[in-house]
N, C-alpha and C positions, 0 to 999 in steps of 0.2 A: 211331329218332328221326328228326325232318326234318334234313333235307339241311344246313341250315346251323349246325345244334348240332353234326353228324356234323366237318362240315368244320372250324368253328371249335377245337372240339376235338382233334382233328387235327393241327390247326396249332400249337395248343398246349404239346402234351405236349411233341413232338421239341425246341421249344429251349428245355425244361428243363434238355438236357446238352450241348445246344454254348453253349459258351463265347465262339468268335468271332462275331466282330460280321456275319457271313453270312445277317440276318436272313432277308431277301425269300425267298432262295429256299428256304428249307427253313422257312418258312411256308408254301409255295406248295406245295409239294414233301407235307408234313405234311394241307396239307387237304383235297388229291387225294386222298393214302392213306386218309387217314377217310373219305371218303365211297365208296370204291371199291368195296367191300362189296356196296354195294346195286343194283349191276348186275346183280346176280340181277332187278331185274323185269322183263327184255325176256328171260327163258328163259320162254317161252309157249307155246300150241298154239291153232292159226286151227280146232280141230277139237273139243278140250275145253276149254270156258272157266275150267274153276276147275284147270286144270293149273298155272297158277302158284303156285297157293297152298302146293303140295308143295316149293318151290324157293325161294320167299323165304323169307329167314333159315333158310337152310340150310346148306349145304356152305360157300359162303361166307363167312359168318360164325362156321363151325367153331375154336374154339382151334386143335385143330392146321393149320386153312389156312393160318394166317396166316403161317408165314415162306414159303410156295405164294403167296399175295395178294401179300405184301409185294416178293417178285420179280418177279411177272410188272408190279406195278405201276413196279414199279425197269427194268423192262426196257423200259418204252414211254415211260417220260421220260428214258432216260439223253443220247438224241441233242440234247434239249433244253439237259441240266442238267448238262452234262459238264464246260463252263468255270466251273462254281459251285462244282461237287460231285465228290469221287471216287466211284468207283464205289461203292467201302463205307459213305464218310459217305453215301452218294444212299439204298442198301441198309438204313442203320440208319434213318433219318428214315422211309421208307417203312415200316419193322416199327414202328416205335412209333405212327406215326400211323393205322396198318392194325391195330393193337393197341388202341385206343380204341375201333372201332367196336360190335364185337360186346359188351361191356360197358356197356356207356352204353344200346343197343338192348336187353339184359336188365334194364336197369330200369323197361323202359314196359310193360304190355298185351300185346301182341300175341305174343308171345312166341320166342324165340331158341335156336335149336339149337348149343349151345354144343359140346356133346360127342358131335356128329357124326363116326364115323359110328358110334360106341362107342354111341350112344342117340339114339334121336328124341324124347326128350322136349322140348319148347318151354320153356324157362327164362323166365317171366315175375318178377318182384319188387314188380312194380307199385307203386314206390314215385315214379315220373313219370308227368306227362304224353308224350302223343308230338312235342307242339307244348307249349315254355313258356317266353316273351319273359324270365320272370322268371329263368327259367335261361340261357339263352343270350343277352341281351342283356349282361350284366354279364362277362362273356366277349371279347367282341367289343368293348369298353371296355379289358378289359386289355389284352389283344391287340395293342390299337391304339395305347395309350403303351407297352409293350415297344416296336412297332418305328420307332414316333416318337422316342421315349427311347432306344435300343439297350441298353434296360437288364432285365434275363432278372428284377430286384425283381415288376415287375407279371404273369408269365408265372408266378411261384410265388402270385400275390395271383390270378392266374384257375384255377389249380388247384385253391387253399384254397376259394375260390369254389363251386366243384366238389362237391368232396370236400364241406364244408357245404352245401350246397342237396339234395345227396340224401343226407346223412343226417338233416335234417330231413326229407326223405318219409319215409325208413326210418320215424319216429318217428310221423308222422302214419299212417301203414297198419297201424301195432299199434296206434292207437288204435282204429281205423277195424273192426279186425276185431275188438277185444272189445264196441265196442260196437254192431257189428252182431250178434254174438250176443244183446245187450243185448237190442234192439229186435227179435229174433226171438222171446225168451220173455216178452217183455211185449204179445206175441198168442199166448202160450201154446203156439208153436211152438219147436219142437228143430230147429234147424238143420242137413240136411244139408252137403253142398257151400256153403260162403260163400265169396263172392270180395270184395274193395274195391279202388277203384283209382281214381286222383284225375281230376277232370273236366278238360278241357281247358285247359290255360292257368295252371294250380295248384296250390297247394296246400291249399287251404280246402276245397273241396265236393266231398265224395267220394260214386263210386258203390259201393252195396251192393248184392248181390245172393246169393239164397240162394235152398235149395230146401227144399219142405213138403210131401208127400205129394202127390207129382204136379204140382206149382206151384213158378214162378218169382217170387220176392218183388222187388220193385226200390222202393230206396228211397234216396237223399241226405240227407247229415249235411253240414251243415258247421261245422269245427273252427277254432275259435279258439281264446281265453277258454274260453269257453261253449263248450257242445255244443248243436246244433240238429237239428232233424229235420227233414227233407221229407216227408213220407210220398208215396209212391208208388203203383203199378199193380201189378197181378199175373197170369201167365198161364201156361198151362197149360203143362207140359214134354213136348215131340216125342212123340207115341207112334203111331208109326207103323202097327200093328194098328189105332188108331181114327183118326187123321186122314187115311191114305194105304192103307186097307184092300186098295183093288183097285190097288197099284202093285204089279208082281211081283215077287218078292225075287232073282232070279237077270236082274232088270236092268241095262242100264249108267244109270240115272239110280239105283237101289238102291246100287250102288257108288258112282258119284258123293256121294251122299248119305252115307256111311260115311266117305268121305276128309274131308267136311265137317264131321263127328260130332269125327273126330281132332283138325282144325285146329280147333275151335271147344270143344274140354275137354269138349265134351258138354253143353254150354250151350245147348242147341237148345230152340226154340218157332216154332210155327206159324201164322201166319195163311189161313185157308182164302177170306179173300175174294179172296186174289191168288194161293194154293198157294204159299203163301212160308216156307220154312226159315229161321228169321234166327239168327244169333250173338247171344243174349239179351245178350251180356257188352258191346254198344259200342251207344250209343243217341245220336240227339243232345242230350237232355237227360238227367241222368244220374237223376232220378226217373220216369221214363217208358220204355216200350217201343223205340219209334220208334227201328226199327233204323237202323243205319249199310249192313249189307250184308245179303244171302242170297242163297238161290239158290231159283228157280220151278221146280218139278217140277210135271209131267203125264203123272199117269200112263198116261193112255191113247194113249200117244204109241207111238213104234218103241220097242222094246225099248234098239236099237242106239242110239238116241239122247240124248245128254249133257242135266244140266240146262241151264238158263242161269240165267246171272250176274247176279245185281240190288245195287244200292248207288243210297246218297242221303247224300252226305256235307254236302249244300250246306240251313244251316237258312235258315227265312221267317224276315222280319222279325221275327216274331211270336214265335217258336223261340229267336232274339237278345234280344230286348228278356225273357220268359221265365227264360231263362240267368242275365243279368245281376242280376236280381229274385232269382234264387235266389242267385248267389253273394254281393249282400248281406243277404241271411237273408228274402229276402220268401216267403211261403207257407210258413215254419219256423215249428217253435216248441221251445222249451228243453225238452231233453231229459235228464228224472234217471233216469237206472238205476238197479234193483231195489237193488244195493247200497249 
């Protein structure tokens, strides 16, 4: 999740169990440890561009790292935090706020290697956004009379906070996934692989995406009251025999492109006006294609040669204005399932 839900939460958790009035610094102390995690993104290579992507939310955000995080984070603020903190309280603050991270991170998308190095599978929940004010704002509120007030009441009211805001996603992504089934057999399609997972900023309008004989379906619901539909786009899934026929299979952009298959759950589609591999699952509108990232292969390139990296996270106005229409129901319309 962003930086500042990491940190705020962070800050949080640890003075749930201290008792004395030592706020400042084991808030401070608490939302270093939450966000520490995510220095995995400067393990990179000036040589393969998509070499990071094996490294974020990995090792670091491993359950068992974390009393490994929580030390080495304890050990580069102790010279700071020594007149605050003993070594153990500095040591416990840093495990519980290094203990948020990777939890909080398995509730959005992108997904999280929890039980590394036991498994590589990416732990996604997709019951968050990766960005959402409505989460983290109310947060940052408690927060903030806890250490006005030096009162630990409002540190348990930004927890409950918590704890309710994602078990309302939890709640909204079972809807999301029966009635994306819904909306797959009411085009007389049988749903392989179905994903959902909420748009940016929310909890109302979710993206759906599924797969139909060789097709990627993308479509938006948004959930109130009512149930609305977006109807969406649909495109073709990766096939490499027909869209990258003369790329060699024993090349480094053919490996490239496999690591990319992994990190992306095999969500892949193609555009061939730009040779573009894109992650079908992150778009910026969530009834549209219009990827977030991918990666450009050419195949007629050196063998020895890596793809490159493409993303467009940044929408047009138009893209905004668009979003907004859709998250209050413009271009929807009410949607009853067969049953």
């Amino acid at each position: 999740m962003d930086p500042i839900s990491q940190g705020v939460l962070g800050a949080t958790f640890p003075l749930s169990f201290f008792r004395r009035g030592n706020f400042f610094p084991v808030m401070f102390v608490g939302a270093i440890s939450g966000m520490a995690a995510d220095l995995d993104i400067f393990i990179r290579s000036s040589v393969d561009p998509i070499f990071f992507l094996e490294f974020h939310r990995q090792f670091t955000h491993s359950l068992i790292f974390i009393p490994i995080g929580s030390f080495l984070v304890a050990l580069s603020l102790y010279y700071f935090m020594r007149r605050h903190l003993s070594w153990w309280e500095l040591y416990i603050v840093c495990f519980l706020g290094y203990s948020t991270h990777a939890v909080l991170d398995a509730c959005t998308t992108y997904g999280t290697q929890l039980f590394w190095p036991f498994s590589n599978e990416r732990i996604a929940w997709n019951n968050i956004s990766v960005v959402d004010p409505l989460f983290t704002l109310p947060i940052i509120l408690f927060l903030m009379c806890a250490y006005l007030k030096h009162s630990r009441v409002f540190v348990f009211l930004g927890l409950g906070w918590v704890i309710f805001y994602i078990s309302i996603g939890f709640l909204q992504r079972e809807r999301a996934l029966t009635l994306g089934h819904d909306i797959a057999l009411s085009r007389g399609h049988s749903a392989g692989a179905l994903l959902v997972k909420p748009s940016i900023g929310n909890l109302i309008l979710w993206k759906i995406v599924y797969d139909f004989e060789g097709f990627y379906y993308v479509d938006a619901i948004r959930l109130t009251t009512d149930v609305q539909h977006c109807p969406g786009q649909s495109i073709a899934k990766l096939d490499l025999n027909k869209h990258l026929k003369h790329l060699k299979k024993n090349s480094q952009q053919a490996q490239d492109i496999e690591k990319f298959r992994k990190f992306s759950a095999n969500y892949l589609s193609f555009d061939p006006a730009m040779n573009l591999i894109m992650d079908t699952r992150y778009s910026l509108l969530p009834n549209e294609i219009s990827p977030l990232w991918g990666i450009v292969v050419n195949p007629h390139e050196d063998a020895k040669k890596h793809v490159k990296w493409w993303e467009n996270r940044v929408p047009t106005k138009a893209q905004r204005a668009k979003f907004i229409a859709l998250l209050r129901g413009g271009a929807c319309q009410i949607f009853l399932s067969s049953d």
